[in-house]
VOGU-3710 file (C-alpha; in Angstrom, 3 decimals, decimal comma):
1> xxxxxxxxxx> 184,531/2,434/67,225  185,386/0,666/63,647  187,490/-2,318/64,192  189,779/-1,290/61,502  191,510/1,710/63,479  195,080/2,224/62,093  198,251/3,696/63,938  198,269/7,450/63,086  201,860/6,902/62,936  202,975/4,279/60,666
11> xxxxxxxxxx> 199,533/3,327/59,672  199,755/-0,359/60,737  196,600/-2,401/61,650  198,104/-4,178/64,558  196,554/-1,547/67,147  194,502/-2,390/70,542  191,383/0,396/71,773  190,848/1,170/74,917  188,067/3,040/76,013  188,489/5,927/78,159
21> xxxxxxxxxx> 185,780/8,018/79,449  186,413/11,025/77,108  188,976/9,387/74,220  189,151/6,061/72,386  192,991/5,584/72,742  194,711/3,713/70,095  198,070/1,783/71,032  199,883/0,390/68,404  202,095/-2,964/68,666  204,455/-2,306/65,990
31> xxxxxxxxxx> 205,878/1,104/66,545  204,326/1,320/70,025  202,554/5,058/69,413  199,782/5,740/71,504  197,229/8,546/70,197  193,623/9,361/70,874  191,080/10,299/69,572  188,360/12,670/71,419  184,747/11,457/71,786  181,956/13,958/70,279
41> xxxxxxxxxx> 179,793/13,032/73,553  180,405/11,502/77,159  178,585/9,381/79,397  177,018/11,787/81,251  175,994/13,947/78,948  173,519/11,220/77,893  171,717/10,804/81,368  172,662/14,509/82,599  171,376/17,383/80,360  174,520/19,771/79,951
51> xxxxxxxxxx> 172,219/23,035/80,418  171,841/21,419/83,745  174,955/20,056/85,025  176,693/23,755/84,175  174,961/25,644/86,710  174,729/22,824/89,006  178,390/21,706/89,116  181,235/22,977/90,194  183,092/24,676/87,247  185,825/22,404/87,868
61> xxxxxxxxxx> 183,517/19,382/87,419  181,812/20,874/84,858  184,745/20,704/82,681  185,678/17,518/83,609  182,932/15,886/83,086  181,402/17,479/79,783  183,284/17,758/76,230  183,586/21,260/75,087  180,492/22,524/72,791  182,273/25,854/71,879
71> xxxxxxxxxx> 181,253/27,413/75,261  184,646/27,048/77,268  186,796/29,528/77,068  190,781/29,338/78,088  190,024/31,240/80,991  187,558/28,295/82,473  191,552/26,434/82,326  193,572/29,158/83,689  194,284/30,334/87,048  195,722/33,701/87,048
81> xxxxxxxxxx> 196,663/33,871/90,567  198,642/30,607/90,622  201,176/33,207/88,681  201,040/36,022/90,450  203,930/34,437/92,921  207,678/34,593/92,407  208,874/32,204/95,124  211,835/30,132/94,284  209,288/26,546/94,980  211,013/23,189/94,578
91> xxxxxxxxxx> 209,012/22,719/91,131  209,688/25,538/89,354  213,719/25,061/90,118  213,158/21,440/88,640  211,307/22,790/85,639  214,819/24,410/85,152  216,880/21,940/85,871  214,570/19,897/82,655  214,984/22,672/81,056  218,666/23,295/81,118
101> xxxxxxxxxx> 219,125/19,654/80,574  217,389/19,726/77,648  218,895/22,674/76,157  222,472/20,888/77,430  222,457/17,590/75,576  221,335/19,155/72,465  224,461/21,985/72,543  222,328/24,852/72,276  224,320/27,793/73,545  222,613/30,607/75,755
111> xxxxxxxxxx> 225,063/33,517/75,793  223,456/36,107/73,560  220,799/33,679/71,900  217,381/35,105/71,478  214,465/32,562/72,968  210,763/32,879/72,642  209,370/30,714/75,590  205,775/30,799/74,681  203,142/30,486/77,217  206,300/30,465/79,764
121> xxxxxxxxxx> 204,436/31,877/82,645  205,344/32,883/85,327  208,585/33,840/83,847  210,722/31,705/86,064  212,531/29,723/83,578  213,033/33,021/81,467  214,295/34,765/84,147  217,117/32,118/84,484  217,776/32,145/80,890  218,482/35,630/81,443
131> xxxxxxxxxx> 220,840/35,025/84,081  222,657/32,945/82,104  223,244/35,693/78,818  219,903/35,005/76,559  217,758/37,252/75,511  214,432/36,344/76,122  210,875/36,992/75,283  208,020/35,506/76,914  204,422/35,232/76,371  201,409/34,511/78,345
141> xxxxxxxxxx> 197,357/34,297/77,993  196,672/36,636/80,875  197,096/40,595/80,642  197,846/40,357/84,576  199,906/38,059/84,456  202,226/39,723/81,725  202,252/42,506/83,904  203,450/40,607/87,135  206,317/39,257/84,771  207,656/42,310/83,543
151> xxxxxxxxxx> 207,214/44,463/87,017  208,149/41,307/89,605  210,959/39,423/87,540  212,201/41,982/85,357  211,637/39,989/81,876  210,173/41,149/78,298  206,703/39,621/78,410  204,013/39,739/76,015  200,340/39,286/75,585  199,719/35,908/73,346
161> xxxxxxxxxx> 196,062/33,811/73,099  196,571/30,838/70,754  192,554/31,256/70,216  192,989/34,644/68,677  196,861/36,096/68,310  199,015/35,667/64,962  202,670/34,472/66,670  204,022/35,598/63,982  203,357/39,346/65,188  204,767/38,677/68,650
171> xxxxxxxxxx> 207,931/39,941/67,497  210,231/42,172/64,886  213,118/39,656/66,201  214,226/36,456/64,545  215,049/33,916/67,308  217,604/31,445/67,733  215,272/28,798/69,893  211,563/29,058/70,417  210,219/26,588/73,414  206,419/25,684/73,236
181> xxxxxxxxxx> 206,117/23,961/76,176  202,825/21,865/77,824  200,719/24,456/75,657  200,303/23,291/72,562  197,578/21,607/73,393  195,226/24,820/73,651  196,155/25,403/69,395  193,385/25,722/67,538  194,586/25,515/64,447  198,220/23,872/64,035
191> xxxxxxxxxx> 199,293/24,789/60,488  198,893/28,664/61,021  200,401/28,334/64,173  203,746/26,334/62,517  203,788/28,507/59,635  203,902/31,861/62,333  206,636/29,924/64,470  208,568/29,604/60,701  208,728/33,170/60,451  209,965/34,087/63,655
201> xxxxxxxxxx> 212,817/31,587/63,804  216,312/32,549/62,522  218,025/30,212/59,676  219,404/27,411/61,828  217,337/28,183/64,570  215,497/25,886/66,723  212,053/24,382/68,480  211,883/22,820/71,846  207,986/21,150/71,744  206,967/19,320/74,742
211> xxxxxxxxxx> 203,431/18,233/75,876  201,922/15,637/78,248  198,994/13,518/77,771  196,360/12,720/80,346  195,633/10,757/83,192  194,695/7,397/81,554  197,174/7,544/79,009  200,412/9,774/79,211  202,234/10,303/76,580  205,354/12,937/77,433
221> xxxxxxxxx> 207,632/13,705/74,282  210,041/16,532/73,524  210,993/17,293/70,054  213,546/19,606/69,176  212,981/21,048/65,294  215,771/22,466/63,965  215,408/24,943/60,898  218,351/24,467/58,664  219,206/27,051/56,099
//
């Protein structure tokens, strides 16, 4: 990698590179961003022909192993019966609490606000928002799944592929907060995607945005956008 990698941040020189097996991550001693950036090719694949190692792996190795070619698909990511459950597990009741928390310290009001928790399977978070007076609207990748949510919890759910849906055609409503979270990262294309989320927000409306990074480097952020009028 070129030794004069800048922060992607505030563009300063005064960055360290550490190799991971799939990125080059850059860490930056001034503002102390960390981003990455994704290698075209991985080890393997230069010993291991990739025809090969797909039908003799495991899918899940597969995928961990090998960089994506344009022949995985979200569902080679997604398991559709981990949502098919509606238990009340220790997790998902955290994920709440974070959530509530969240929505708490920023003052954002739930009685008779309209949210748009995108990719919020399995619902469980929505449901609660219910509970507590919002309207809400989720979305999901999986047909089945969608189903589950509106027959097992009772909550408006709706169809939505980042690879091939417009948001912007989710919904007739305007909402008051739209939460993206830990699926941003399956976007194709970002600036269609934020332009679609601009439509479907209400005039001092808001965005919770939260993603993790991987297991080498994590980087865990929540920003809240707020659309003034």
């Amino acid at each position: 990698m070129k030794q004069n990698t800048t922060c992607s941040l505030c563009r300063s020189n005064n960055v360290d590179v550490i190799n991971t097996y799939k990125h080059h991550a850059i860490v930056c001693r001034d503002c102390t961003n960390v981003s990455h950036k994704k290698k075209d090719k991985y080890l393997l694949e230069y010993v291991f022909p990739r025809s090969l190692a797909r039908a003799a792996l495991p899918r899940k190795a597969f995928l961990r192993l090998y960089s994506d070619k344009g022949d995985f698909t979200a569902s080679d990511f997604y398991d559709d019966s981990s949502f098919q459950s509606t238990s009340d597990t220790e997790w998902r009741k955290s994920e709440v609490e974070q959530v509530l928390d969240q929505l708490t310290l920023l003052n954002i009001s739930l009685k008779d606000s309209k949210i748009l928790d995108i990719s919020g399977g399995p619902g469980y978070v929505g449901k609660k928002l219910s509970t507590l007076g919002a309207n809400v609207l989720v979305t999901e990748y999986s047909e089945s799944t969608v189903n589950a949510m509106n027959s097992l919890n009772g909550i408006q759910s709706k169809v939505f592929d980042y690879n091939v849906d417009d948001i912007s055609k989710i919904s007739n409503n305007k909402f008051d907060l739209i939460m993206i979270r830990s699926s941003i990262i399956f976007c194709p294309n970002l600036d269609e995607f934020i332009e679609g989320i601009k439509q479907l927000l209400k005039p001092d409306g808001k965005v919770l945005l939260e993603s993790y990074g991987g297991s080498n480097w994590s980087i865990n952020f929540h920003i809240f956008i707020h659309r003034k009028q």
